[in-house]
C-alpha positions in Angstrom: 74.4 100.4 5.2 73.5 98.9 2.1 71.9 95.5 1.9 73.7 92.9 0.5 71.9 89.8 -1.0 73.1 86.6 -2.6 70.4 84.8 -4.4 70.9 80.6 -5.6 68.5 80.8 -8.4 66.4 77.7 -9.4 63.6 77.2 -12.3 62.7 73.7 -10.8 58.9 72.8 -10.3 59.8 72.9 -6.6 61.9 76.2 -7.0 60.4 77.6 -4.2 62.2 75.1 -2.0 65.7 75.2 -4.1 66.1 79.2 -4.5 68.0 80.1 -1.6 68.1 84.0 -0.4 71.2 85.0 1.3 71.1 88.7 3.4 73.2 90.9 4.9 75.9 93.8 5.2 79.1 95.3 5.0 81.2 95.3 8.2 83.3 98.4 9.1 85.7 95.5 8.0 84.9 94.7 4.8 83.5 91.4 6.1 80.1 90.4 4.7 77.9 90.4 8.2 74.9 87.6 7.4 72.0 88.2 8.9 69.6 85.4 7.3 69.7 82.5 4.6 66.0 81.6 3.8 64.3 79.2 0.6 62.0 81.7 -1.6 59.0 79.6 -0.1 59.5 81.7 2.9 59.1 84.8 2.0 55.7 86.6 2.1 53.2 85.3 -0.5 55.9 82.6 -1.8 55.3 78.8 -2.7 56.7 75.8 -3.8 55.7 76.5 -7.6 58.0 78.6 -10.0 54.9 80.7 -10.5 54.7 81.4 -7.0 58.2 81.5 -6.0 59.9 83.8 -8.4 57.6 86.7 -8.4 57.6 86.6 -4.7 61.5 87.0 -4.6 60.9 90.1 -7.1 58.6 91.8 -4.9 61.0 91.4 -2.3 64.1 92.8 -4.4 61.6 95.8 -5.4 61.1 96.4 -1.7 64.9 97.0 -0.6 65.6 100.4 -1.8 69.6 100.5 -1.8 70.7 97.0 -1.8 73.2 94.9 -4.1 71.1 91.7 -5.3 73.7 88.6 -6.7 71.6 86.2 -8.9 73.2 82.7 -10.0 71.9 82.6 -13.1 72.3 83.7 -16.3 70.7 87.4 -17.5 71.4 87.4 -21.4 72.6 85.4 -24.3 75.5 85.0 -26.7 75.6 88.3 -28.8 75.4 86.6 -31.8 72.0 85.1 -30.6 70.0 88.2 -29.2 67.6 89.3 -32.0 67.6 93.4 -29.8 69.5 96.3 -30.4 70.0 96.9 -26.0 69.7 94.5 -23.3 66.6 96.4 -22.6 64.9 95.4 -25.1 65.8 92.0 -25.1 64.9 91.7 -21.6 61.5 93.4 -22.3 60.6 91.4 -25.3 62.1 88.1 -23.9 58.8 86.5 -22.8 57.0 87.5 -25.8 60.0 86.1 -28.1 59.9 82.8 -25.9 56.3 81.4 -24.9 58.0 79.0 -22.2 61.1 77.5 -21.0 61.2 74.4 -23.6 60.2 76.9 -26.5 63.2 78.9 -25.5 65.8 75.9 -25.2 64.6 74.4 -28.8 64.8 78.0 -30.6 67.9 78.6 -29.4 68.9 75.3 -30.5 67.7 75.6 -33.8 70.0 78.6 -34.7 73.3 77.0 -34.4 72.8 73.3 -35.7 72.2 72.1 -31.7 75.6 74.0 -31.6 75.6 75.2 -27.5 77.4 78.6 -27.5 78.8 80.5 -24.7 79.1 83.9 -24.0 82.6 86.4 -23.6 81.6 86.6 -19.8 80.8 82.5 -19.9 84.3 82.4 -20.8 86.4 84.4 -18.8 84.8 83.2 -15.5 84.5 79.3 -16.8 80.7 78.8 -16.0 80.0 75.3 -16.5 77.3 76.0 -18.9 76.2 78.0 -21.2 72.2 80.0 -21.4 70.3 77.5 -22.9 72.0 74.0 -21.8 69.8 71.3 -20.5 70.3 72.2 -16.6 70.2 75.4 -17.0 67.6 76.8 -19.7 64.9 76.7 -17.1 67.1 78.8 -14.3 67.6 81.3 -17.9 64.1 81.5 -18.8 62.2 81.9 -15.1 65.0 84.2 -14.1 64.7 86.5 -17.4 60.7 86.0 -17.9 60.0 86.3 -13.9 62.8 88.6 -12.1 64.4 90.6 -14.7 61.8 91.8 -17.1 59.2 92.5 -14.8 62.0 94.7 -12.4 63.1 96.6 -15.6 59.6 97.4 -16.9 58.4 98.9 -13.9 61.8 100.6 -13.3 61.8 98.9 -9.9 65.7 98.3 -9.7 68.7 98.5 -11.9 71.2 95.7 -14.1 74.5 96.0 -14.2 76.6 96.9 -15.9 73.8 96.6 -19.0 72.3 99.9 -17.1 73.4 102.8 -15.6 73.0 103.5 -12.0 69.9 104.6 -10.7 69.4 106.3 -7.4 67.8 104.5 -4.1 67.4 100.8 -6.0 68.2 97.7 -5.5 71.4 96.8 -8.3 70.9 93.3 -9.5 74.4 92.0 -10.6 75.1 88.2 -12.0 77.4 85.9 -10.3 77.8 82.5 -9.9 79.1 80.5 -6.5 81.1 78.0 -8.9 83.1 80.2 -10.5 83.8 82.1 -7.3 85.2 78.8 -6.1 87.0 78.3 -9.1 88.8 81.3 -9.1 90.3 80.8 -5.7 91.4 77.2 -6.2 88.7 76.0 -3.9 86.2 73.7 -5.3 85.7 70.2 -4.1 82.6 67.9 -4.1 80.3 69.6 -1.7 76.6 69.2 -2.6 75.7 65.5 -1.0 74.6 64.0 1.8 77.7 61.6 2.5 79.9 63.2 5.4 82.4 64.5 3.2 79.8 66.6 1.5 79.4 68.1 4.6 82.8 68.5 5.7 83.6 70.2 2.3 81.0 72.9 2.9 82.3 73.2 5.9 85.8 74.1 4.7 84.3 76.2 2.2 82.7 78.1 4.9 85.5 78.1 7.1 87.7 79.7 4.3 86.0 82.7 3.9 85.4 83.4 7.5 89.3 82.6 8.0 89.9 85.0 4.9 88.1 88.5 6.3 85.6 88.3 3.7 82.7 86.8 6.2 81.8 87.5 9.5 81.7 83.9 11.5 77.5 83.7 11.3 75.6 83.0 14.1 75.6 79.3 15.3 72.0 78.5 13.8 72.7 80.1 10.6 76.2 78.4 10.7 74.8 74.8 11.1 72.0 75.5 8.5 74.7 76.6 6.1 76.7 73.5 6.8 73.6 70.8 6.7 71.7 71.9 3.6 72.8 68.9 1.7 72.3 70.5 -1.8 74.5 73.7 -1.4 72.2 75.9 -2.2 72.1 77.7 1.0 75.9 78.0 1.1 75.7 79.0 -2.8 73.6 81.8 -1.9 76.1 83.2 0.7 79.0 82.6 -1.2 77.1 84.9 -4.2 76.5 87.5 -1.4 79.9 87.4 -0.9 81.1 88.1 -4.3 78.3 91.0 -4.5 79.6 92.8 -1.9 83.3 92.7 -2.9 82.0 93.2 -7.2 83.3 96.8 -8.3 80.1 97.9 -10.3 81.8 101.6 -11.3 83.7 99.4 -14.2 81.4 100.7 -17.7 80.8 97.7 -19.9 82.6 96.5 -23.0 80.2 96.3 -26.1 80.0 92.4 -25.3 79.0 93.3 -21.8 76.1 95.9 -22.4 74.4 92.8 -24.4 75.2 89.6 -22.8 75.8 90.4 -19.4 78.8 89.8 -16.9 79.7 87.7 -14.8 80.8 88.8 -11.3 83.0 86.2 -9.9 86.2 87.4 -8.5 86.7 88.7 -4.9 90.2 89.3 -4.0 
């Protein structure tokens, strides 16, 4: 079966204890089958440190061999902002072009008058932000500078639908859990630590088990889903989720083979 992954990105100092790795696999059913939710500071060689944390989740996305990979965050820029020819090359040259994550936020600033653009894809699936706003620039430049570019250059996996397919490697799409919730009219306050925080991601988990599109999870993973205060465990399975239903045959409009897309819908 392939290997489904939802990742809940984060370019905090302590990302290793906010990115949140979702894994599992396609039921006979079409259910998404989860077999483990764990922080990026538990896989081999990770930390607490973005410089630790992200490099060890790209190792481990270069070791799955055919695997879908959903990462919440965002993997290009609005068109009229990339400098490249191809995605490619914009992902290649990205951490040359930008030295760090604040040099990246005030060139990109710079360019429109402080004027925060959003991509095509930004604004079909109503992502709160766009690429370079203040909460999520870090998430841009860590995910693009740590996971993207280094995958691409050594050929270690594929992006869609900016690439074509390759064969036996991991396809690293882009979603995002909000708009997922969005999009099916289910979207209440559910990161906290009051008890209707809890009972919302509850609900939230509830629905897609209810709905076919998740297998009811084990009763540790379950509680662990249901008591991470911040969501981002329950984020992470609910971007596995919309990997495993994402139709990546679709080619890509000429916005899409620059900017990205975002792949939020599942049915």
């Amino acid at each position: 079966m392939t290997r489904i992954l939802g990742v809940d990105f984060s370019g905090a100092r302590d990302a290793g204890r906010k990115i949140w790795i979702a894994e599992g696999e396609c039921t006979g059913n079409g259910a998404l089958a989860l077999r483990r939710c764990v922080p990026a500071v538990d896989l081999p060689d990770g930390g607490i440190r973005p410089q630790q944390a992200v490099p060890a989740l790209a190792r481990h996305i270069a070791s799955l061999g055919n695997a879908r990979v959903g990462c919440d965050f965002p993997f290009g820029l609005p068109r009229d902002l990339v400098t490249a020819r191809t995605w490619k090359s914009f992902a290649l040259r990205y951490a040359a072009e930008f030295a760090d994550a604040d040099s990246f936020r005030g060139i990109m600033r710079s360019r429109h008058n402080a004027i925060e653009h959003k991509r095509m894809t930004d604004l079909i699936a109503k992502t709160p932000f766009n690429s370079y706003n203040l909460r999520l620039y870090r998430q841009t430049w860590w995910g693009i500078t740590g996971l993207l570019g280094p995958l691409v250059r050594s050929g270690a996996a594929i992006v869609r639908p900016q690439q074509k397919f390759g064969t036996d490697k991991p396809v690293l799409i882009e979603v995002c859990a909000a708009c997922t919730l969005k999009s099916i009219d289910l979207y209440p306050p559910y990161k906290g630590k009051r008890p209707a925080h809890r009972r919302a991601r509850t609900h939230i988990l509830e629905h897609f088990i209810d709905t076919g599109k998740l297998a009811a999870p084990a009763r540790a993973l379950r509680r662990l889903l249901v008591d991470n205060e911040g969501g981002d465990a329950l984020d992470a399975v609910i971007g596995a989720v919309a990997t495993a239903r994402a139709d990546l045959t679709k080619e890509a409009d000429p916005y899409q083979r620059l900017e990205g897309r975002v792949y939020f819908e599942i049915g």
